[in-house]
C-alpha distance (Angstrom), angle and dihedral (degrees) to the residues before:
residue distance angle dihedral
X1 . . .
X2 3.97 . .
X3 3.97 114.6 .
X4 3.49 151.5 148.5
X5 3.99 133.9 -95.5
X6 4.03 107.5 -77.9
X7 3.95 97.7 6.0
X8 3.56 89.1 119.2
X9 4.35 103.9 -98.6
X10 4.29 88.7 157.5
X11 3.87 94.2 50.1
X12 3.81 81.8 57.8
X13 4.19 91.2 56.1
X14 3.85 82.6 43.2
X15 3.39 103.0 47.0
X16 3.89 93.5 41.6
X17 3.41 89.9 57.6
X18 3.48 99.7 55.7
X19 3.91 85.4 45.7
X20 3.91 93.1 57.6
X21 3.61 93.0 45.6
X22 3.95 100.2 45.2
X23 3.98 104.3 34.6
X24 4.02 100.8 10.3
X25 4.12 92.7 50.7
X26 3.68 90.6 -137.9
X27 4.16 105.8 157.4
X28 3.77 103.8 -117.2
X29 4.25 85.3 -130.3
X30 4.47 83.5 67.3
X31 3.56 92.8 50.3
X32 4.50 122.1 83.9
X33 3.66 129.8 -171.9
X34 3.11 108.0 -162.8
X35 4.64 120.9 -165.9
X36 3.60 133.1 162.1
X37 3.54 103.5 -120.9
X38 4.28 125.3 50.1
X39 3.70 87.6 -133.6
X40 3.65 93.1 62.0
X41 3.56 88.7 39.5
X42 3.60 93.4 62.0
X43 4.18 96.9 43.1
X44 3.87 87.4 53.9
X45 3.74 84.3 53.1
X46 3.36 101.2 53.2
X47 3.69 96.8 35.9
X48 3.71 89.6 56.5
X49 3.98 87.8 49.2
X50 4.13 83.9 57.6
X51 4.32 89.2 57.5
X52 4.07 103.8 47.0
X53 3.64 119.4 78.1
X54 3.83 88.6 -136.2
X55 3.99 100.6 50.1
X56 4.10 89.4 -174.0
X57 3.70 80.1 73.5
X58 3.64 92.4 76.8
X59 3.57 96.2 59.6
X60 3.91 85.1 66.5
X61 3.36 91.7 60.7
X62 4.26 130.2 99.8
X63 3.72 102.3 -133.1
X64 3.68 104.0 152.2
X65 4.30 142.6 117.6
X66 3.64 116.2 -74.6
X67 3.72 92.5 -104.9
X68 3.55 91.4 48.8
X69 3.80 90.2 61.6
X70 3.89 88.2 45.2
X71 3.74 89.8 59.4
X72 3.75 88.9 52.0
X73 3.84 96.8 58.0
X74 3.78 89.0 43.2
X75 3.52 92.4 60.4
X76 3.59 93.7 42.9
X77 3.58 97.5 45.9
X78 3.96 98.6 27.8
X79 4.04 89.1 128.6
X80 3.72 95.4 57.1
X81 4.10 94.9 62.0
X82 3.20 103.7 45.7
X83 4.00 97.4 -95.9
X84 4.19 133.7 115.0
X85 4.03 106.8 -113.9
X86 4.23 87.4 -119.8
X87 3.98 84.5 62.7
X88 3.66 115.3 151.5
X89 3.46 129.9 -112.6
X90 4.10 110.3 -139.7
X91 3.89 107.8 -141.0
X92 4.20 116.9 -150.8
X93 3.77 98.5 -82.1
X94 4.09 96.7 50.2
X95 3.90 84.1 53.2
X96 3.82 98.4 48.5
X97 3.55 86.6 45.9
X98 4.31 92.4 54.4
X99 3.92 83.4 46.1
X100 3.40 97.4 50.0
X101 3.98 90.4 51.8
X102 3.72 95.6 47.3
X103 4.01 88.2 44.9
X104 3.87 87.2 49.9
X105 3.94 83.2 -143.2
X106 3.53 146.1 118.4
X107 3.62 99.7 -150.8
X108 3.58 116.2 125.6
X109 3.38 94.2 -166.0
X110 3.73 95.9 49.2
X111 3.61 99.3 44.9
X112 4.40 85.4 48.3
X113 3.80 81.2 55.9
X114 3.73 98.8 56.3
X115 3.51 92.5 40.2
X116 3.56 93.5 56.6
X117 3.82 97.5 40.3
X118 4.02 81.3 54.1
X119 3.66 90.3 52.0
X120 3.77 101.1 50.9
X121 3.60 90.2 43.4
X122 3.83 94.7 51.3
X123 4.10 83.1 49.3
X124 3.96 86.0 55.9
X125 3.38 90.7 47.0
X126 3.18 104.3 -123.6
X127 4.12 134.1 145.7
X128 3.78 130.9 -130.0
X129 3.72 86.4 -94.7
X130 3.91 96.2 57.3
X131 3.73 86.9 42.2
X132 3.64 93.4 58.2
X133 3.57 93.8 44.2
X134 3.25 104.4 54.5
X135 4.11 96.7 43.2
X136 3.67 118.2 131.7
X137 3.52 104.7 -157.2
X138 3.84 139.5 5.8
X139 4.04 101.0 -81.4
X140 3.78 80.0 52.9
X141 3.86 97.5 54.6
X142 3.87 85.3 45.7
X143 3.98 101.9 51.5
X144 4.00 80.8 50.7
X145 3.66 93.0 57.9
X146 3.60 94.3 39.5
X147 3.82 85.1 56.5
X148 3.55 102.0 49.8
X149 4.10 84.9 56.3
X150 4.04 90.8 46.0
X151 3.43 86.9 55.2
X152 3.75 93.6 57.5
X153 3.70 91.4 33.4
X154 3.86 78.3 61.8
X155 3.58 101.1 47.9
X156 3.59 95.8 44.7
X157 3.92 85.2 62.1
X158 3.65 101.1 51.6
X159 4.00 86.5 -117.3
X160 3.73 144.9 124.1
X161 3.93 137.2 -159.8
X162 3.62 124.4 -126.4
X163 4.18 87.9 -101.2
X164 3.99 87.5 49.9
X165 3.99 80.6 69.3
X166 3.21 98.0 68.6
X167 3.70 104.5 33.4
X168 4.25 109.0 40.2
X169 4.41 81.7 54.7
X170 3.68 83.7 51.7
X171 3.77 99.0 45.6
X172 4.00 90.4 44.2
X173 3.59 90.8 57.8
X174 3.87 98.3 48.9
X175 3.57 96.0 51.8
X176 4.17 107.9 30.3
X177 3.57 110.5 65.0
X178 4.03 97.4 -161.9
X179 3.68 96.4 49.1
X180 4.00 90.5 47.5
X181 4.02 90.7 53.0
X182 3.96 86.5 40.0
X183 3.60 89.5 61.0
X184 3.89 91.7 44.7
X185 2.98 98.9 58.4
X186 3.58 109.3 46.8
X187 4.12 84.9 44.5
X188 3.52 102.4 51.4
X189 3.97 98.0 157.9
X190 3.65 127.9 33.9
X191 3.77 130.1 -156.6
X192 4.16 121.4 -169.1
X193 3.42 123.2 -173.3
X194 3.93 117.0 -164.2
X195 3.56 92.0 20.7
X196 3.81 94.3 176.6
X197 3.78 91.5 62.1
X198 4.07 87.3 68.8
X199 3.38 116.5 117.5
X200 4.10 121.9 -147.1
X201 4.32 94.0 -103.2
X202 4.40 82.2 52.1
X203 3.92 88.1 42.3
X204 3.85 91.1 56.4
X205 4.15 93.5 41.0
X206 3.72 87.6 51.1
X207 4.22 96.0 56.3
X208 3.36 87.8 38.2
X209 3.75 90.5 61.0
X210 3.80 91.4 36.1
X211 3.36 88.5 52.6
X212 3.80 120.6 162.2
X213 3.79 96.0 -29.5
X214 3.48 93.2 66.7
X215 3.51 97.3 -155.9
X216 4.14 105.0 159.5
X217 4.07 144.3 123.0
X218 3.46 110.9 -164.8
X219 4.09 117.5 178.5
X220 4.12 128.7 -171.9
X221 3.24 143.8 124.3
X222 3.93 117.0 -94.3
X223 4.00 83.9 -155.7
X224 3.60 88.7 69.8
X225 3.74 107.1 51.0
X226 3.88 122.9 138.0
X227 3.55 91.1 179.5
């Protein structure tokens, strides 16, 4: 569903929901919202908790960020990647401070750079390899090297970033077949509010989770994209 700023695109999700739960007979524990902010997470909640003749029924529901639904596969799946389930989850400042080790610099700037480069090419998808390969110049060709060794650095503590969220959920459900049917089966519908905001790594998770039932609404507004 394509539409404008204010014309209503999250009373859609909200009213859908209600509509698969009360005349479709979808359980409210198969269906996920998903939003890119917590806040907005927790209106759609409660909004759909004002529609359903049983309000309980909402607290069945995923309604939650992106990321937050990436941090519930992890823990569910930790085993199959490699990682404990208590992994930790490296906030901003613990990864500027790995980058700025492997960079042996004190740059800000620099080490902002890299971090950002690593980012967008985690978003994309793409490995250390890729990275390297497809660098332009020689800062390029460095970042990539620096993030093939932040990737072990990461490993090698049991961690994640906030990016890693998104894209180890992803990579788990492309390449193990019982944890991608696991997954869709216990979300059977999918709801996405501000569609246009998703980036090609939350593109990928959400088909994967879709998977060949194809069971999704997904509103924005094209106008708006950043991607």
């Amino acid at each position: 569903v394509l539409a404008g700023a204010g014309s209503g695109k999250t009373r859609v999700i909200t009213q859908k929901i209600a509509h698969l739960i009360e005349t479709c007979g979808y359980e409210a524990r198969n269906i996920a919202a998903l939003t890119f902010t917590n806040k907005a997470a927790l209106e759609m909640r409660e909004r759909v908790a004002k529609l359903l003749k049983e309000p309980g029924q909402a607290k069945q529901l995923t309604v939650s960020t992106f990321h937050s639904l990436g941090v519930q596969i992890l823990r569910r799946e930790a085993n199959a990647i490699g990682l404990k389930d208590r992994f930790s989850i490296m906030d901003s400042d613990d990864c500027f401070a790995i980058v700025q080790d492997l960079a042996v610099t004190t740059d800000k700037a620099v080490i902002r750079r890299i971090q950002n480069a690593m980012s967008l090419w985690k978003n994309a998808l793409l490995s250390p390899d890729a990275a390297l390969a497809q660098a332009k110049d020689d800062d390029e060709a460095q970042a990539a090297r620096i993030y093939r060794n932040y990737l072990a650095t990461l490993s090698s503590y049991q961690a994640v970033d906030f990016d890693d969220l998104i894209l180890k959920p992803t990579r788990l459900l492309a390449s193990n077949d019982d944890v991608r049917n696991r997954w869709q089966n216990r979300l059977r519908y999918l709801l996405v509010d501000e569609v246009q905001d998703t980036n090609a790594c939350q593109y990928e998770l959400l088909k994967l989770l879709a998977g060949p039932r194809e069971a999704f609404t997904a509103v924005g507004d094209d106008d708006q994209s950043i991607y």
